[in-house]
C-alpha positions as CSV (number, residue, x, y, z in Angstrom):
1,X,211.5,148.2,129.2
2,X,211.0,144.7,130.0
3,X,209.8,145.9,133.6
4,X,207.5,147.7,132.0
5,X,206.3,144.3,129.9
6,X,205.9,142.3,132.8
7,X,203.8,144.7,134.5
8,X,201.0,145.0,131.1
9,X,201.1,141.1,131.4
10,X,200.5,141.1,135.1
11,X,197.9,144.3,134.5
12,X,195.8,141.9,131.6
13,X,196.0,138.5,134.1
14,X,194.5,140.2,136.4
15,X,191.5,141.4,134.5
16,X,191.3,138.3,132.8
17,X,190.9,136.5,136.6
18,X,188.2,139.8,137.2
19,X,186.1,139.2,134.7
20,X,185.5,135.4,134.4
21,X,185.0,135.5,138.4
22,X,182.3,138.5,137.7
23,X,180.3,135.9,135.2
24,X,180.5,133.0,137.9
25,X,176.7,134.4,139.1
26,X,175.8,133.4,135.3
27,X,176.6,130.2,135.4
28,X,175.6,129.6,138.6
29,X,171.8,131.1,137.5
30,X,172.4,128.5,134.4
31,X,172.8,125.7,136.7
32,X,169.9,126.3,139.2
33,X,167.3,126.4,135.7
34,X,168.6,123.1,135.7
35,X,165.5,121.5,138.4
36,X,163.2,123.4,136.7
37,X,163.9,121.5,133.6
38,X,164.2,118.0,135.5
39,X,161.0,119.2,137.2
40,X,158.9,119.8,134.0
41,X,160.0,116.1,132.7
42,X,158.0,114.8,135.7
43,X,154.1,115.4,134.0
44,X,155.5,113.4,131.0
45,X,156.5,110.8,133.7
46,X,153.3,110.7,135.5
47,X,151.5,110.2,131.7
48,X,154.2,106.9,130.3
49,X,153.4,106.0,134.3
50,X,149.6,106.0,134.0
51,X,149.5,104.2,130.5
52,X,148.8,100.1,129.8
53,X,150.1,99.5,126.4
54,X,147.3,96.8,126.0
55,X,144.2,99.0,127.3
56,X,145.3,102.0,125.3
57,X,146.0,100.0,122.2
58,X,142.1,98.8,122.5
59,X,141.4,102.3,123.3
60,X,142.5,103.7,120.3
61,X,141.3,100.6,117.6
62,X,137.9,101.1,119.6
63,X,138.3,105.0,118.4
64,X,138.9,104.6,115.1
65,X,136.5,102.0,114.2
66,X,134.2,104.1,116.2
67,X,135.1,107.2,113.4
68,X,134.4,104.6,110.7
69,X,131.2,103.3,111.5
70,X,130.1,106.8,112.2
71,X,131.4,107.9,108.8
72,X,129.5,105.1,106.9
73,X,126.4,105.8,108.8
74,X,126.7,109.7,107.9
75,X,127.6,108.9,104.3
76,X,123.7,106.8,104.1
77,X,122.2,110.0,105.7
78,X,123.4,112.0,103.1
79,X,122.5,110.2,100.6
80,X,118.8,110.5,101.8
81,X,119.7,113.4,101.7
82,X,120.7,113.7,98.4
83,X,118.3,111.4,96.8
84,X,115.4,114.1,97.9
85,X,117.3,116.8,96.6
86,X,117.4,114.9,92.6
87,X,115.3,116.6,90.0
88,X,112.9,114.1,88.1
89,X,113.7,113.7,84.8
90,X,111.9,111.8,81.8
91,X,114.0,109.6,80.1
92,X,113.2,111.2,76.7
93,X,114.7,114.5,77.9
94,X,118.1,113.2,78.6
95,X,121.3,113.8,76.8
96,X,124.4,112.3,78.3
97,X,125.3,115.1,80.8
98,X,123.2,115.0,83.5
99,X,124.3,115.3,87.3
100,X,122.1,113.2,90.1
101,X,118.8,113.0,88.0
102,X,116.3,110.7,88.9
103,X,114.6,108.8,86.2
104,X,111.1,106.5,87.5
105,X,109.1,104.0,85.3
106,X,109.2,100.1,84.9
107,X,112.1,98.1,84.5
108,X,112.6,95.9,81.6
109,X,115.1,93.2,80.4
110,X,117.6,94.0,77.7
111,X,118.4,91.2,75.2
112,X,116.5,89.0,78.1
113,X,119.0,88.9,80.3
114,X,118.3,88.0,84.1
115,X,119.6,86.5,86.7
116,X,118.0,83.6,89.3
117,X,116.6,84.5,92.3
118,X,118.3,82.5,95.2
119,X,115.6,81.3,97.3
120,X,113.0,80.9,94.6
121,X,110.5,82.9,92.4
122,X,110.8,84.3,89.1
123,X,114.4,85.5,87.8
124,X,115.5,89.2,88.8
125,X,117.2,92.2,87.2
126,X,118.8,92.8,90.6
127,X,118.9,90.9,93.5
128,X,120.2,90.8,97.1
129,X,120.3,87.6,99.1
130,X,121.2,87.2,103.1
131,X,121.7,84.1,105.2
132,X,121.6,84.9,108.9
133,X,121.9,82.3,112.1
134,X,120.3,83.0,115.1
135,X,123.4,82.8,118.2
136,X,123.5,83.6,121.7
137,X,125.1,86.8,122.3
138,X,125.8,87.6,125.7
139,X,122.3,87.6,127.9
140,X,120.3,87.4,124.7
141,X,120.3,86.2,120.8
142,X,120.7,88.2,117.6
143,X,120.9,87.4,113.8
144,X,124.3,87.0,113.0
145,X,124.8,87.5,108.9
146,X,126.6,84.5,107.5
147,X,126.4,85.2,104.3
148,X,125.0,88.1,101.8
149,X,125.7,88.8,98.2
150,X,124.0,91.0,95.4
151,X,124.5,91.2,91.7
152,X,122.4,92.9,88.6
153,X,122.8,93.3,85.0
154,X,121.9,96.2,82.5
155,X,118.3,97.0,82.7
156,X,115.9,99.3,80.7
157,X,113.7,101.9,82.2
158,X,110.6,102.9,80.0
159,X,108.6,105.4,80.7
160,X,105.9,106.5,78.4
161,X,107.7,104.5,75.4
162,X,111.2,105.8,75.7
163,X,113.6,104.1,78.0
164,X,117.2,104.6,79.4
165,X,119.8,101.8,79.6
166,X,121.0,101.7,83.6
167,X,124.4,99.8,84.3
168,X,123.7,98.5,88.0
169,X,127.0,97.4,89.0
170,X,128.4,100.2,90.9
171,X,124.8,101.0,92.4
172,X,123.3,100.6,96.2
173,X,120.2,99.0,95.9
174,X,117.3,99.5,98.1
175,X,115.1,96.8,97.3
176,X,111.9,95.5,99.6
177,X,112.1,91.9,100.7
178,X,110.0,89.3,98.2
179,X,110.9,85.9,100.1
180,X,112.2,85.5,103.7
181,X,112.4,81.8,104.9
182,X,113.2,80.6,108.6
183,X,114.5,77.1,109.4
184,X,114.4,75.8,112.6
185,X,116.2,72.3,114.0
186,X,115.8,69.2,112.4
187,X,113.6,70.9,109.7
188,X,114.4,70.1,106.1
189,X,114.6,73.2,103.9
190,X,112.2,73.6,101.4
191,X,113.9,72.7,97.9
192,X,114.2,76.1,96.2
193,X,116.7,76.9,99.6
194,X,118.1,73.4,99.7
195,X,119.5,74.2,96.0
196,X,121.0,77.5,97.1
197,X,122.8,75.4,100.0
198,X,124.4,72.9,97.3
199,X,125.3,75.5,95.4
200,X,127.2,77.8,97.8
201,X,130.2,76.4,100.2
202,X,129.7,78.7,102.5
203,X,126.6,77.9,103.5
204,X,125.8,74.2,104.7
205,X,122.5,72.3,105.4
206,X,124.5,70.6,108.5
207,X,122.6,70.8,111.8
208,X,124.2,72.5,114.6
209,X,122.0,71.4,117.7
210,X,118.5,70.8,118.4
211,X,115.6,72.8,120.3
212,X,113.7,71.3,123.7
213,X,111.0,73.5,124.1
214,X,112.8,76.7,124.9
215,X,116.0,75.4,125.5
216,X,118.8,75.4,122.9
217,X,121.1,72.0,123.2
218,X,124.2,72.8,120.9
219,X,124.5,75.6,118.6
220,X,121.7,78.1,117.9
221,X,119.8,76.0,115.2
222,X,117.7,78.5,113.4
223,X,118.6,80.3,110.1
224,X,116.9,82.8,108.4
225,X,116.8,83.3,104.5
226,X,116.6,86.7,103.0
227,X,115.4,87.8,99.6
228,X,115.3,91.0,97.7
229,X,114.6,91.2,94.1
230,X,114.0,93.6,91.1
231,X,112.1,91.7,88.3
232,X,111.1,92.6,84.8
233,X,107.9,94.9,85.2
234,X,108.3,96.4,88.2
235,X,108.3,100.2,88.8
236,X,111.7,101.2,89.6
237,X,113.5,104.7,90.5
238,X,116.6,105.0,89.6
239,X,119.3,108.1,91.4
240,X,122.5,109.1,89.8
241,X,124.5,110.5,86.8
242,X,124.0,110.0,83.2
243,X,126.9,109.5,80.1
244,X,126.8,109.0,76.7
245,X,125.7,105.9,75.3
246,X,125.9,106.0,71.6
247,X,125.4,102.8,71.1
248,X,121.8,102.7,72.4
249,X,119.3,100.4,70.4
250,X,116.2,101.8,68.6
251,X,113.8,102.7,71.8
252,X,116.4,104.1,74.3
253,X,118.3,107.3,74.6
254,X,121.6,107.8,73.8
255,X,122.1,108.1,77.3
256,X,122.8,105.8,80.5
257,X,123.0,105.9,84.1
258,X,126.2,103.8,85.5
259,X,127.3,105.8,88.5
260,X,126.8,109.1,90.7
261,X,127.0,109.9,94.5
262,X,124.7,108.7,95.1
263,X,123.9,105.9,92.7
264,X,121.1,104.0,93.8
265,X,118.1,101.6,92.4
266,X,115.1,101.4,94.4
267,X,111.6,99.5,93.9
268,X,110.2,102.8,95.5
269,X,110.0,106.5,95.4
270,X,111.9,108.7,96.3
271,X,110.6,109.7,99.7
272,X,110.7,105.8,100.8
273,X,114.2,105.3,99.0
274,X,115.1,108.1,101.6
275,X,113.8,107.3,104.5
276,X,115.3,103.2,103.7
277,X,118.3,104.8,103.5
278,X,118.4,106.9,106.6
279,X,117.4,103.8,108.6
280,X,120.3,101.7,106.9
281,X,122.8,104.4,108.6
282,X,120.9,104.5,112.6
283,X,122.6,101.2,113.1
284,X,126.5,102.6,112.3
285,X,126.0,105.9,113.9
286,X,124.9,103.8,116.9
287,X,127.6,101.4,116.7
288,X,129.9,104.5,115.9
289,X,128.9,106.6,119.4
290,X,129.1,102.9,121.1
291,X,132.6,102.1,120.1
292,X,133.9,106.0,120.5
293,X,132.5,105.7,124.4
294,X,133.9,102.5,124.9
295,X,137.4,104.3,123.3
296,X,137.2,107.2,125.6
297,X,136.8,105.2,128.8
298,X,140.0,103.3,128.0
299,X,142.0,106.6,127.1
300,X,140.7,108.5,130.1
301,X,143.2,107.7,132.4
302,X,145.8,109.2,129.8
303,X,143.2,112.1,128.8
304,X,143.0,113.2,132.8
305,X,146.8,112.8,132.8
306,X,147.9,115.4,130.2
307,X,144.8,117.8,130.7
C-alpha cells in the first residue's frame, strides 16, 4: 500500500510540473505587453516635454479673460436685444407685475431730490462722470480711464399726468454726454472741474510733463473730463420689471420699476438705447477674440502635441 501512495504522489507532482510549465507562454505574452505599455507613456512624454510652465500659464489667463470679455460684450448685445423686444406700456396701466415693460415720458424729482453734476451744470437725477489721461501706448496714444463713477436717486416718470416711481440703483444707464472738457499742459482747469479735483483723491490737478509743439516731455499731459447726466424734465425711457409699491404718493401708481434683465435708463428711445448698447459690447467682443488668439498661440505647441 504505501508503494502505491508514493506513486499517486509522484503521479500529482508531475502534473503539477505539466501544467504550470504549459502556462509559461502566458506569462511570457504578459510580459512582452509590457513595451507596448512603456511605449504608449511616450506621447504623454513628448506633451510635459513640449510645455513652458510660464507661456502656458499666460496661455490659459489670456483664455479665460478672453471668455470673459466676450461674455460681457454678448451680455450688452443681448440686451439690445432685449430692449427692442419690451412692449410700451403707459404708466397708468401698470399694476405691480409686469415683466421687461418699457415705460417713456419726462423725468421728474421726487421730494426734490438731486444730485450735483461733477463738472458743472444744473443738478442731475442720474449721472455718469469719466476722467481719462491721454498715455503713450506702444507706437501710438490712447485714453486711459482714471477714474469713472455713476449714481442716481428715485425719479418720477409722468406721462400724460400719471407717473411711476423708478429706483435707479441697480440700472445701466445710457445717457448722451452734456459736458466733455480737455486740459492740456500747464492749463488751469476751469473752476467747476478744479472743484471736482479737490474734492476727489484720486484725481489730482498735479502736472505730469509739458508739451513742445508735438513732442511730449514727461508724462502725457492731457486729461479729458467726461459728463453724462439725466436732469429734471428731460424725456426719459426706462427698460425693466415693475413691483408693488404701495406706498406711492397721490399722482403715481402703485407700482415701480427697480430691476429686470435688462434694467436700463436711457435719455433716448428705444431704437437709439439699442443700438448705444450694441456699440458698448464691439469693444469686449474685440478684446475677447484678441485675447482668445493671443491664448491659442501660446497653447499651440501643447494643442499640436496631443492632437
Amino acid at each position: 500500500m504505501c508503494a502505491l501512495h508514493v506513486a499517486a504522489a509522484t503521479a500529482d507532482f508531475l502534473s503539477t510540473v505539466i501544467g504550470a510549465v504549459e502556462s509559461l507562454p502566458i506569462a511570457v505574452g504578459t510580459v512582452e505587453s509590457v513595451p507596448t505599455v512603456i511605449g504608449a507613456v511616450d506621447p504623454v512624454t513628448t506633451v510635459i516635454g513640449a510645455v513652458d510652465p510660464v507661456t502656458t500659464v499666460i496661455g490659459v489667463g489670456a483664455f479665460v479673460l478672453g471668455l470673459a470679455f466676450l461674455a460681457r460684450g454678448a451680455s450688452g448685445a443681448a440686451d439690445a436685444a432685449r430692449v427692442l423686444r419690451t412692449t410700451a406700456t403707459s404708466p397708468a396701466g401698470l399694476d405691480g407685475a409686469e415683466r421687461r415693460i418699457r415705460v417713456t415720458g419726462r423725468a421728474a424729482a421726487v421730494d426734490d431730490e438731486t444730485l450735483p453734476a461733477p463738472f458743472g451744470g444744473d443738478p442731475g437725477l442720474c449721472v455718469e462722470y469719466d476722467v481719462s489721461e491721454l498715455r503713450s501706448q506702444g507706437n501710438g496714444q490712447s485714453w486711459v480711464t482714471i477714474e469713472a463713477g455713476e449714481a442716481g436717486v428715485p425719479f418720477r416718470v409722468d406721462d400724460g399726468g400719471t407717473g411711476v416711481r423708478v429706483d435707479p440703483g441697480a440700472a445701466t444707464f445710457s445717457l448722451a454726454v452734456d459736458e466733455k472738457v480737455k486740459i492740456d499742459a500747464g492749463e488751469e482747469p476751469p473752476e467747476r472741474v478744479r472743484g471736482f479735483i479737490e474734492a476727489v483723491d484720486e484725481v489730482d490737478d498735479t502736472e505730469t510733463g509739458y508739451e513742445v509743439g508735438p513732442l511730449t516731455i514727461g508724462d502725457d499731459p492731457r486729461r479729458r473730463y467726461v459728463q453724462r447726466t439725466l436732469r429734471p424734465g428731460d424725456e426719459v425711457t426706462v427698460v425693466g420689471d415693475t413691483e408693488a409699491f404701495p406706498d406711492a404718493p397721490v399722482g403715481e401708481v402703485k407700482s415701480r420699476l427697480a430691476g429686470g434683465s435688462p434694467f436700463v435708463v436711457s435719455d433716448a428711445s428705444a431704437r437709439r438705447t439699442a443700438l448705444r448698447l450694441v456699440g458698448s459690447s464691439a469693444i469686449p467682443i474685440a478684446l475677447g477674440a484678441l485675447a482668445l488668439g493671443i491664448g491659442a498661440l501660446l497653447l499651440s505647441p501643447i494643442l499640436t502635441t496631443l492632437v
